[in-house]
Gaussian input, Z-matrix of N, CA and C with variables (Angstrom, degrees):
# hf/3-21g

backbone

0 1
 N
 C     1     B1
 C     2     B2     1     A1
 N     3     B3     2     A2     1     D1
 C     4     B4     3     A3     2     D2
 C     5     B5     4     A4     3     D3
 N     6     B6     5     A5     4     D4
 C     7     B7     6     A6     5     D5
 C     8     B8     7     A7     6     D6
 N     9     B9     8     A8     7     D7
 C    10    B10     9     A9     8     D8
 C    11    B11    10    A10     9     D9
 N    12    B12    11    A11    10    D10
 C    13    B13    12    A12    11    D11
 C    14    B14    13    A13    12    D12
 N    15    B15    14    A14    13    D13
 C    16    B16    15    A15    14    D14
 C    17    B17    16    A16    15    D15
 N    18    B18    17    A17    16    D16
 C    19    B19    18    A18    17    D17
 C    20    B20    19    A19    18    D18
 N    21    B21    20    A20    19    D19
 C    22    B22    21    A21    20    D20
 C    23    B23    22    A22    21    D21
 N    24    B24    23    A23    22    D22
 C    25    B25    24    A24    23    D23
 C    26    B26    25    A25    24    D24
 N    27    B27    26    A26    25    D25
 C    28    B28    27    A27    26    D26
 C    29    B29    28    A28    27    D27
 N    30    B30    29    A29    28    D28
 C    31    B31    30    A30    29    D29
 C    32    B32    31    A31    30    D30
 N    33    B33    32    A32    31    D31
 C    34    B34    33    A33    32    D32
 C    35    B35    34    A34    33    D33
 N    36    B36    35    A35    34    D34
 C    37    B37    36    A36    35    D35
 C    38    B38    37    A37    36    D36
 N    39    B39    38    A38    37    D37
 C    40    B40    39    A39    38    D38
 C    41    B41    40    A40    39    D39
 N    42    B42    41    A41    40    D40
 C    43    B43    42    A42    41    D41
 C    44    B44    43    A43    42    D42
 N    45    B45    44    A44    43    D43
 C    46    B46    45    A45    44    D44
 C    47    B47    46    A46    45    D45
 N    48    B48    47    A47    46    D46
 C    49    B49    48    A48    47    D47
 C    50    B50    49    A49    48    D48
 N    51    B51    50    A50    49    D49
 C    52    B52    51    A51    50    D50
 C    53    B53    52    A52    51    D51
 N    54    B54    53    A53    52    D52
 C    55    B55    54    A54    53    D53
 C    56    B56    55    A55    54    D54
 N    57    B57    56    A56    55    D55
 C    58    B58    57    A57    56    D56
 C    59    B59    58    A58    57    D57
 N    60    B60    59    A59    58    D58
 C    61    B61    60    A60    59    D59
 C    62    B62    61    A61    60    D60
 N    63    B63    62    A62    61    D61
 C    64    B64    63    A63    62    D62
 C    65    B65    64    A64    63    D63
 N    66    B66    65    A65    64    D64
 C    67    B67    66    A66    65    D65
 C    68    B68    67    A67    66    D66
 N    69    B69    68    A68    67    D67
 C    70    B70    69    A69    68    D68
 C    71    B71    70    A70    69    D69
 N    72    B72    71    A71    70    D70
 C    73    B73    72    A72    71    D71
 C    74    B74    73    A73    72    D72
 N    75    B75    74    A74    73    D73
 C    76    B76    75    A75    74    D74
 C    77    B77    76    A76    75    D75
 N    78    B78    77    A77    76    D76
 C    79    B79    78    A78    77    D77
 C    80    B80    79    A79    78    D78
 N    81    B81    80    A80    79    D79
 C    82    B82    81    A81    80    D80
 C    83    B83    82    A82    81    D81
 N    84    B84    83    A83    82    D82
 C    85    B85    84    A84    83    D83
 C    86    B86    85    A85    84    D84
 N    87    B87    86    A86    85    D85
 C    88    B88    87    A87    86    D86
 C    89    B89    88    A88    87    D87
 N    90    B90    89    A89    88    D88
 C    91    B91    90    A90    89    D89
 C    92    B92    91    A91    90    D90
 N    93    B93    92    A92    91    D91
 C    94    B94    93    A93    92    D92
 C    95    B95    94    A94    93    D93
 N    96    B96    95    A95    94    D94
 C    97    B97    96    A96    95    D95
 C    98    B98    97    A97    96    D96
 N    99    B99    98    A98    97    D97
 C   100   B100    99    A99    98    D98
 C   101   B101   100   A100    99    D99
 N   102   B102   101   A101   100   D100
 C   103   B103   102   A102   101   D101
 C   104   B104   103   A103   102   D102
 N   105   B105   104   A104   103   D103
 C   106   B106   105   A105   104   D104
 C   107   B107   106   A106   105   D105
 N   108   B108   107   A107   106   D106
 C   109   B109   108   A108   107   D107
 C   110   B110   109   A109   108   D108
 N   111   B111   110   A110   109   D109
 C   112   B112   111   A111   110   D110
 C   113   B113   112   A112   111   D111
 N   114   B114   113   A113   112   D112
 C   115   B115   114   A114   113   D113
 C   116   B116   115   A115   114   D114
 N   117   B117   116   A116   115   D115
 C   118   B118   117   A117   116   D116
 C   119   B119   118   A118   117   D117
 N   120   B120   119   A119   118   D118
 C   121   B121   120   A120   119   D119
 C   122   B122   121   A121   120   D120
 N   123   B123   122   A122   121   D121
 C   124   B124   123   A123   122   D122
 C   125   B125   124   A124   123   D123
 N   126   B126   125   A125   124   D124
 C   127   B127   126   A126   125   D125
 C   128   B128   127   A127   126   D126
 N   129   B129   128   A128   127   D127
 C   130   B130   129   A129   128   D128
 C   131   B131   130   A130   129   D129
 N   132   B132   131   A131   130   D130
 C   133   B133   132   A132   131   D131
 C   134   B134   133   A133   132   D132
 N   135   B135   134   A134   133   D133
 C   136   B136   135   A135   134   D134
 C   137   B137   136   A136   135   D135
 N   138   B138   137   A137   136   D136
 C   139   B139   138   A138   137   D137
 C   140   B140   139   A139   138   D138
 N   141   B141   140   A140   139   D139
 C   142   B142   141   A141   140   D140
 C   143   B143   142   A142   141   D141
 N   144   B144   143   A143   142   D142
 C   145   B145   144   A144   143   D143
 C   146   B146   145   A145   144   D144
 N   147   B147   146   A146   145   D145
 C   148   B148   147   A147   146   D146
 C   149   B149   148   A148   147   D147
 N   150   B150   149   A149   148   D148
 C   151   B151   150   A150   149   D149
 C   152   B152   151   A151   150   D150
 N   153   B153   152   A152   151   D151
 C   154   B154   153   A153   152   D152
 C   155   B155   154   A154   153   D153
 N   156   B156   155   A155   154   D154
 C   157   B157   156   A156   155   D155
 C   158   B158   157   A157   156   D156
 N   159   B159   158   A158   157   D157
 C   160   B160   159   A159   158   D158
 C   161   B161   160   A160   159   D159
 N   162   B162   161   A161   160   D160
 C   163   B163   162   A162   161   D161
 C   164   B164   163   A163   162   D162
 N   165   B165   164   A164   163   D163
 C   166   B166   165   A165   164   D164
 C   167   B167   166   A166   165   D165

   B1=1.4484
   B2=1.5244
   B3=1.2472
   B4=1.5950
   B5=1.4272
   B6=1.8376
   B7=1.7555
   B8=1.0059
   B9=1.3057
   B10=1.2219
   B11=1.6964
   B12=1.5169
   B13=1.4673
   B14=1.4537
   B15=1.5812
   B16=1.7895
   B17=1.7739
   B18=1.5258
   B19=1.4557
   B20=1.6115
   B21=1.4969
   B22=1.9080
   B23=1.6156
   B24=0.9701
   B25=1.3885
   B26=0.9152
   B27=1.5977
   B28=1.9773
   B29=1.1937
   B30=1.3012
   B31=1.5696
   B32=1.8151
   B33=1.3133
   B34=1.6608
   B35=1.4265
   B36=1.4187
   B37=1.0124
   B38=1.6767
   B39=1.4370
   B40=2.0782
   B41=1.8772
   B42=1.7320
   B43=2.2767
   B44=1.8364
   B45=1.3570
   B46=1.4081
   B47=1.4894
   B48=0.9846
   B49=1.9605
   B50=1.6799
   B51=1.3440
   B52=1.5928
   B53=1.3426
   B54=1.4296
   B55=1.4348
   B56=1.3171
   B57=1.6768
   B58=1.4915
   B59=1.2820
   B60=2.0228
   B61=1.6918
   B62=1.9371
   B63=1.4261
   B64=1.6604
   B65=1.5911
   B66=1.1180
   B67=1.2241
   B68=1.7901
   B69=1.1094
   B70=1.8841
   B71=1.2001
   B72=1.5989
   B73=1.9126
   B74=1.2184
   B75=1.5103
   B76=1.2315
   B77=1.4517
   B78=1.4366
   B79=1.6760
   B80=2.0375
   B81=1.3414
   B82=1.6067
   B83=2.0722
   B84=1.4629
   B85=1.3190
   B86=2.3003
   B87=1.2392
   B88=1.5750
   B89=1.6222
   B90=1.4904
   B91=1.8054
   B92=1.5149
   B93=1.1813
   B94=1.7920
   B95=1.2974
   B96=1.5233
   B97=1.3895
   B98=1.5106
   B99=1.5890
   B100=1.4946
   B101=1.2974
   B102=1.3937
   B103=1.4718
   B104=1.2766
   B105=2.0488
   B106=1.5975
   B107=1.5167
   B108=1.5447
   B109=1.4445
   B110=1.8343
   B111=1.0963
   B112=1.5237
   B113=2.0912
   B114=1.1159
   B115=1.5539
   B116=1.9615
   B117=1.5703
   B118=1.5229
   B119=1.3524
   B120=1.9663
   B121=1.2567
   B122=1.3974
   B123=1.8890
   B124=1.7641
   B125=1.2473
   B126=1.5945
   B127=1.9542
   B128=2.0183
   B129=1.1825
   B130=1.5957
   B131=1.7952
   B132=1.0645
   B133=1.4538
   B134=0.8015
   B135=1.7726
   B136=1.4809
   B137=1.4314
   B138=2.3847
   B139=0.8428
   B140=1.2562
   B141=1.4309
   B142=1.5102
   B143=1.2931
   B144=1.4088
   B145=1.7144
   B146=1.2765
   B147=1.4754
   B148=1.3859
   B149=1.4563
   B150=1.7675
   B151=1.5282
   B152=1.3208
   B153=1.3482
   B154=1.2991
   B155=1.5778
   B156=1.1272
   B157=1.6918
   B158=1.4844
   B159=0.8337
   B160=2.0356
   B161=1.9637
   B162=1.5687
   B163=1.7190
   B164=1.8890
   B165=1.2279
   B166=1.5139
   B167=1.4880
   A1=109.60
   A2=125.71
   A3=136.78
   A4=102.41
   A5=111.06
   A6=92.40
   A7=129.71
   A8=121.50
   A9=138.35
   A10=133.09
   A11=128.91
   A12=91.53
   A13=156.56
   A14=108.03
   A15=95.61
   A16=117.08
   A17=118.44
   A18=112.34
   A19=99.43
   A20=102.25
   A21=96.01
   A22=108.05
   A23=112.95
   A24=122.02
   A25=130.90
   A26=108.42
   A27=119.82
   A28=94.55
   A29=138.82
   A30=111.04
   A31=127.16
   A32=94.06
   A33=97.28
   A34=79.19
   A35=141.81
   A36=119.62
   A37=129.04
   A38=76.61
   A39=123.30
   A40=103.52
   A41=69.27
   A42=101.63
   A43=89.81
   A44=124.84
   A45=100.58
   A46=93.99
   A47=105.66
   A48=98.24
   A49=111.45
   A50=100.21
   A51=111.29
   A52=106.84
   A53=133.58
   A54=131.87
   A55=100.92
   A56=121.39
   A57=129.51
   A58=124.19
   A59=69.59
   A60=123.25
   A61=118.17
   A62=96.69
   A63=118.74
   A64=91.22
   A65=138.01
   A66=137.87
   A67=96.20
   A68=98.42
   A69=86.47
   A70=136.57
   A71=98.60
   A72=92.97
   A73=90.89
   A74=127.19
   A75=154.29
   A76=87.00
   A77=114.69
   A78=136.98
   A79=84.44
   A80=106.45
   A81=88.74
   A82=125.84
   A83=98.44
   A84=105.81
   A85=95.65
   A86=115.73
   A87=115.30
   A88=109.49
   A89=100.11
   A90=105.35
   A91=85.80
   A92=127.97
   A93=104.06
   A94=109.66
   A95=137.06
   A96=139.05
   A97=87.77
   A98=102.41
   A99=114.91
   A100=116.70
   A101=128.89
   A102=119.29
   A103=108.66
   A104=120.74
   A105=105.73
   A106=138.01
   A107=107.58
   A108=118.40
   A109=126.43
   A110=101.21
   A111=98.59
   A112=95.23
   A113=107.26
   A114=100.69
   A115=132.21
   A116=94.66
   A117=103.50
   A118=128.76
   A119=119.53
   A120=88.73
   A121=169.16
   A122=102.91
   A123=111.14
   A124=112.50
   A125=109.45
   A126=99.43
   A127=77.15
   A128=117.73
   A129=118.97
   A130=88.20
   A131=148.50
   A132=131.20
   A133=105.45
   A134=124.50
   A135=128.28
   A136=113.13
   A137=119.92
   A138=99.29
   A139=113.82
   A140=127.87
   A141=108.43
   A142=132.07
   A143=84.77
   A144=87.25
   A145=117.98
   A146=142.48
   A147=124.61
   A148=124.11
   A149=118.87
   A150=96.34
   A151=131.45
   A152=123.34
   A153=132.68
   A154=119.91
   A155=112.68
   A156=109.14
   A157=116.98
   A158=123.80
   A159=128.30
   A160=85.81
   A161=90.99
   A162=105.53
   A163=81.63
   A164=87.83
   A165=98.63
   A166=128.21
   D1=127.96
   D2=171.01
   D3=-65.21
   D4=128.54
   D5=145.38
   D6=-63.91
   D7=152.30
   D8=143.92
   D9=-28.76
   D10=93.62
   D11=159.62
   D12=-62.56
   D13=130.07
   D14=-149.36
   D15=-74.42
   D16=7.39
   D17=163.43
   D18=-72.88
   D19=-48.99
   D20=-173.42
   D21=-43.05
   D22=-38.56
   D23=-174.21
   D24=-62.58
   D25=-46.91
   D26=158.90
   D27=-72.54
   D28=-45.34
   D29=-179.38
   D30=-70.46
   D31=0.61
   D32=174.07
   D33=-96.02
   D34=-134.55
   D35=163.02
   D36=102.86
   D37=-106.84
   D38=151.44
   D39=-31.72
   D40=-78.51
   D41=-163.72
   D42=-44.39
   D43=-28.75
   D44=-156.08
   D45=-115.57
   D46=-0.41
   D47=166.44
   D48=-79.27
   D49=-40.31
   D50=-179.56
   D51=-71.92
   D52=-27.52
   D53=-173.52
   D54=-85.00
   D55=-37.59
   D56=150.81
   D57=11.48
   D58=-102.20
   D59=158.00
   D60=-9.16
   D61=-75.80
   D62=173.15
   D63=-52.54
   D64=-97.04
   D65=-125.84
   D66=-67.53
   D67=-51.40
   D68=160.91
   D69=-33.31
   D70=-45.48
   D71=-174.41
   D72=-65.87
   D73=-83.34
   D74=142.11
   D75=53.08
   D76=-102.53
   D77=-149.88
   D78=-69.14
   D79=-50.45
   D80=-171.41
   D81=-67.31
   D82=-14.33
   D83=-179.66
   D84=-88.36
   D85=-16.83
   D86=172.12
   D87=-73.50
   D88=-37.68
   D89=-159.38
   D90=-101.58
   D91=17.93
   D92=-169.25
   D93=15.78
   D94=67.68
   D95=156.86
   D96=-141.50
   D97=127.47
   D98=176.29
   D99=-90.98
   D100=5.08
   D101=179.67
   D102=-96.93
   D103=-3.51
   D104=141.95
   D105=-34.54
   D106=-30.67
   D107=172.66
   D108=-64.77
   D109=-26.81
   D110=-179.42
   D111=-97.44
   D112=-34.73
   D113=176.18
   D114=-68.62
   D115=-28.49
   D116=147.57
   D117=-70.34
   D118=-48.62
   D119=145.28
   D120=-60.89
   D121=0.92
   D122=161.51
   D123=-93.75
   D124=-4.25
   D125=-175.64
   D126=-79.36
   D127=-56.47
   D128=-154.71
   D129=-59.05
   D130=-51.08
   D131=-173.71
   D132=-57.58
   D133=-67.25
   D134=-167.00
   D135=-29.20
   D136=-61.54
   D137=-172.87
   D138=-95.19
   D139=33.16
   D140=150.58
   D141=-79.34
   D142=-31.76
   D143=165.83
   D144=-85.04
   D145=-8.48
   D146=158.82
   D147=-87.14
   D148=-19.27
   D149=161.27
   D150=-86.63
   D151=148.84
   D152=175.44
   D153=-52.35
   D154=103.99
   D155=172.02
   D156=-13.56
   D157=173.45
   D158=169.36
   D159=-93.42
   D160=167.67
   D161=-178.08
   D162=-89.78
   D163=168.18
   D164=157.49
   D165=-107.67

C-alpha cells in the first residue's frame, strides 16, 4: 500500500467536513431540529476520513 500525501488528506478531510457541513444545514433547516447539524458534521468527517484521496 502507498502512503498517502498528507495535504491530500487534509484536503479530503476539509471536502468532507464542508459536504458534512451542507447536508447538516440542509436536513436540519427541512426537520427544524438543529441537532442535524452536529450529526452531518460526523457523516462529513467520518467520510473524509474513510475515502481515499484521488492519485495525482
Amino acid at each position: 500500500m502507498s502512503e498517502v500525501d498528507p495535504k491530500a488528506r487534509r484536503k479530503q478531510i476539509i471536502v468532507g467536513l464542508v459536504m458534512g457541513l451542507i447536508v447538516g444545514v440542509v436536513v436540519s433547516a427541512l426537520t427544524a431540529f438543529w441537532l442535524w447539524l452536529p450529526a452531518g458534521l460526523a457523516l462529513g468527517l467520518a467520510s473524509g476520513v474513510i475515502i481515499k484521496p484521488p492519485a495525482e
